[in-house]
N, C-alpha and C positions, 0 to 999 in steps of 0.2 A: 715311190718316195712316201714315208708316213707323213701324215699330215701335221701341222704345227700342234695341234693339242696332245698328241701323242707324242711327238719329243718333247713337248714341256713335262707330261707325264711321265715320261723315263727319267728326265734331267731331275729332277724330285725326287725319283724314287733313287737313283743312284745318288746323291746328296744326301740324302737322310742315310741312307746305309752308309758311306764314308763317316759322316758327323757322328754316328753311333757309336764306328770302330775307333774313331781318334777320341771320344766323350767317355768311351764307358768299358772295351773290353781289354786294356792293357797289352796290345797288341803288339809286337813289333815286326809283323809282317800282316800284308790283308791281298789277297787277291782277288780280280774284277776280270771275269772274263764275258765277253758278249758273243754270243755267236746269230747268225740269221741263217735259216733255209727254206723250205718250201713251206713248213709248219709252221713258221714265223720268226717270233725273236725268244733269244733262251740268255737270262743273264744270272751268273752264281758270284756271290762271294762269301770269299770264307778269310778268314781273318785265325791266327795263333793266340788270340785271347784267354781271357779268362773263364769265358764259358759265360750263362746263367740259365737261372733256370723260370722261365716263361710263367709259372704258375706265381711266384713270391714277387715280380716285379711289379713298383710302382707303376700303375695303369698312367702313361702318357699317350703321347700321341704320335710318334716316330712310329713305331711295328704298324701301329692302325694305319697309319697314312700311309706307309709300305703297300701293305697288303690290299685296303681300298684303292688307289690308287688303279694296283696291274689287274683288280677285279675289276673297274671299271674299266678296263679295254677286253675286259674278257677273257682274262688270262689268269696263271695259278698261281699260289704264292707258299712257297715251304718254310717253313723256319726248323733247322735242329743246331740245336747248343748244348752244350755239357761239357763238365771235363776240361780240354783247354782249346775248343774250339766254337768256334760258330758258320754256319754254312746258309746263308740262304742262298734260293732258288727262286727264280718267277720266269715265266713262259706266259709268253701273249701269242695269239694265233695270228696269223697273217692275214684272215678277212679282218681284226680288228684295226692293222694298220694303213689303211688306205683311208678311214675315216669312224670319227666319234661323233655319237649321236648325241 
């Protein structure tokens, strides 16, 4: 069972990705799929938005807190958009779910 700072860590980071997809990419589909195995936990969504493009956007702080976030369990974080979509990806390993230091 991951330990509570590590669900509060995912519960954030899936929150901020929802609030992005309802806030910013004119979506009318987003999909959140989680999966866990030996290698840990793997979560993507990808939303039918608008796309943007990562280099022009106002520096806030949702992508960072994404991204820092599943870096601090040790895990990776993808971002690709463009066009009429958006996709992230993050994978945290399984030693990192048993406890945060």
């Amino acid at each position: 069972m991951p330990s509570p700072q590590v669900v509060n860590a995912l519960r954030a980071f899936l929150r901020e990705a929802v609030q992005n997809v309802l806030k910013h990419s004119g979506a009318t589909r987003v999909s959140i799929t989680v999966g866990h195995d030996q290698a840990g936990i793997g979560i993507e969504i990808v939303d039918d938005g608008i796309g943007f493009d990562p280099a022009t956007v106002p520096a806030g702080n949702g992508l960072a807190n994404m991204r820092s976030r599943v870096e601090a369990l040790g895990g990776t974080f993808h971002l690709v958009t463009g066009g009429s979509t958006t996709r992230i990806r993050a994978a945290i390993p399984e030693v990192s779910l048993v406890s945060v230091s």
